[in-house]
C-alpha positions as CSV (number, residue, x, y, z in Angstrom):
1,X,71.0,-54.3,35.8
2,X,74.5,-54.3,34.8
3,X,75.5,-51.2,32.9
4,X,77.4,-53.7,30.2
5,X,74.2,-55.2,29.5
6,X,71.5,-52.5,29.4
7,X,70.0,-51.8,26.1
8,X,70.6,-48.3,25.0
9,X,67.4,-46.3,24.0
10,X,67.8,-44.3,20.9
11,X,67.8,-40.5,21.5
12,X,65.8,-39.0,18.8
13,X,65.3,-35.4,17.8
14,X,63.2,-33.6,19.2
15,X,61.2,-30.2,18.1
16,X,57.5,-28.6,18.2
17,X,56.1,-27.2,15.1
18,X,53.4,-24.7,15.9
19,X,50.6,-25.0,13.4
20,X,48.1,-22.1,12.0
21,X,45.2,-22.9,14.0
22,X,43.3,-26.0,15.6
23,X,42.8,-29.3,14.1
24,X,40.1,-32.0,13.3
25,X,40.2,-35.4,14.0
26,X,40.0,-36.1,10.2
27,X,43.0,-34.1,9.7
28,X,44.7,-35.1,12.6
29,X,44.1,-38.3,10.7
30,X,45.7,-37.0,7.4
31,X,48.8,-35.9,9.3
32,X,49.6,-39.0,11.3
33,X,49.3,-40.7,7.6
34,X,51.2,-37.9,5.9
35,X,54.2,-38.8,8.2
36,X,53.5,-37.7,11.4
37,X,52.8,-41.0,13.4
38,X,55.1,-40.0,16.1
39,X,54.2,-36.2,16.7
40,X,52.2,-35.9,20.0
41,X,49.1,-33.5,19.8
42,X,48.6,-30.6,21.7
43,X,47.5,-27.0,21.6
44,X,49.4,-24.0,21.9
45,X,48.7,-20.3,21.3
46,X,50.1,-18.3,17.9
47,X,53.5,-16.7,18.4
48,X,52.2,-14.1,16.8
49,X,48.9,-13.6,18.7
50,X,48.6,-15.4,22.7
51,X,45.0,-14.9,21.9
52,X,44.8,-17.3,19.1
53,X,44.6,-21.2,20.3
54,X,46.1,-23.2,17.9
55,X,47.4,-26.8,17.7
56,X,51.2,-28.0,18.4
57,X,53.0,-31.0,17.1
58,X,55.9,-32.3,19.4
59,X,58.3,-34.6,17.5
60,X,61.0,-36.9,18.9
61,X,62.1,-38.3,15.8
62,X,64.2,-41.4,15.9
63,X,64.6,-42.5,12.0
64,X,65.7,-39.5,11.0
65,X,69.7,-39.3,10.1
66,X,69.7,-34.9,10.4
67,X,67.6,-32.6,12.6
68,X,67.5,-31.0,9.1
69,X,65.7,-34.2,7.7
70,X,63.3,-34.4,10.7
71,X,62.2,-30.9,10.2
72,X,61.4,-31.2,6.4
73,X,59.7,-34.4,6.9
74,X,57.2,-32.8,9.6
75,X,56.6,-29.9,7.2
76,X,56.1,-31.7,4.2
77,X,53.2,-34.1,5.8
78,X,51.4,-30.4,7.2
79,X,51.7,-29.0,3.6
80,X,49.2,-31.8,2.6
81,X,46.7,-30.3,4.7
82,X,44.6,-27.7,2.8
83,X,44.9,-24.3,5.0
84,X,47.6,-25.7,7.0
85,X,51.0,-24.0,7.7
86,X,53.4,-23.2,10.0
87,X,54.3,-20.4,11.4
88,X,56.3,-21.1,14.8
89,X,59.1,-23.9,15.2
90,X,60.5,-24.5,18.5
91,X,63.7,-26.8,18.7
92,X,64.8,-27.6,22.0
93,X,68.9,-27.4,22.7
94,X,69.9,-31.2,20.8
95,X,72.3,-33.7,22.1
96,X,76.4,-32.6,22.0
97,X,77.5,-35.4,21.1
98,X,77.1,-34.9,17.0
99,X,79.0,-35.9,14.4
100,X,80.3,-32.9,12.9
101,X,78.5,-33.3,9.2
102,X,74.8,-32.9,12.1
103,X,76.5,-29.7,13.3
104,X,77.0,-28.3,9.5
105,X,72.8,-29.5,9.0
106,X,72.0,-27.8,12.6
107,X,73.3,-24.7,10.5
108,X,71.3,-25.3,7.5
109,X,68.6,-25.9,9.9
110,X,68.6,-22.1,10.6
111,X,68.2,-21.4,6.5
112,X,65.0,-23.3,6.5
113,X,63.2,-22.4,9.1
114,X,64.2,-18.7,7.5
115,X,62.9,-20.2,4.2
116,X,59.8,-21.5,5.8
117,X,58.0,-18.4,7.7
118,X,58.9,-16.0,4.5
119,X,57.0,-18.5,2.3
């Protein structure tokens, strides 16, 4: 394929939000309608406790314009779980190739997931 021609895929961001404990079908249900379509499923262990199996949701967002946006979206859709939260976050080193106003959010970024685990 020529290189002029090929379609370029989007590159989405991409982070892990490390849930409380392990989820049900029903509200794995609630969560892919709450926003989290996309996410991928998976299990993890607490960050606080290796002992403790709990479920992981890996995000490669591409409609979102900010990292910042991405993140909020994901934890908005697990507050509408009853007993849901979040307490680990794992983002993966992002493109560097960002417009500078992504960079300023990247920083923000930092602020809420600060904001986050002291709630």
């Amino acid at each position: 394929m020529d290189i002029a021609t090929r379609e370029v895929q989007a590159v989405g961001f991409t982070f892990s939000l490390i849930l409380n404990r392990t989820v049900t079908k029903k509200e794995i249900a609630a969560l892919r309608d709450a926003g989290c379509g996309q996410a991928d499923f998976g299990t993890d262990t607490l960050p606080t406790d290796a002992s403790v199996t709990v479920a992981r949701l890996d995000f490669d967002d591409t409609e979102s314009t900010t990292l910042a946006e991405a993140i909020e979206s994901g934890l908005e859709a697990v507050k509408k779980v009853p007993d849901l939260s979040v307490p680990g976050l794992n983002v993966p080193a992002q493109p560097a190739n960002l417009p500078s106003a992504e960079v300023d959010a990247l920083v923000a970024d930092a602020d809420l997931v600060e904001a986050v685990a002291q709630e």
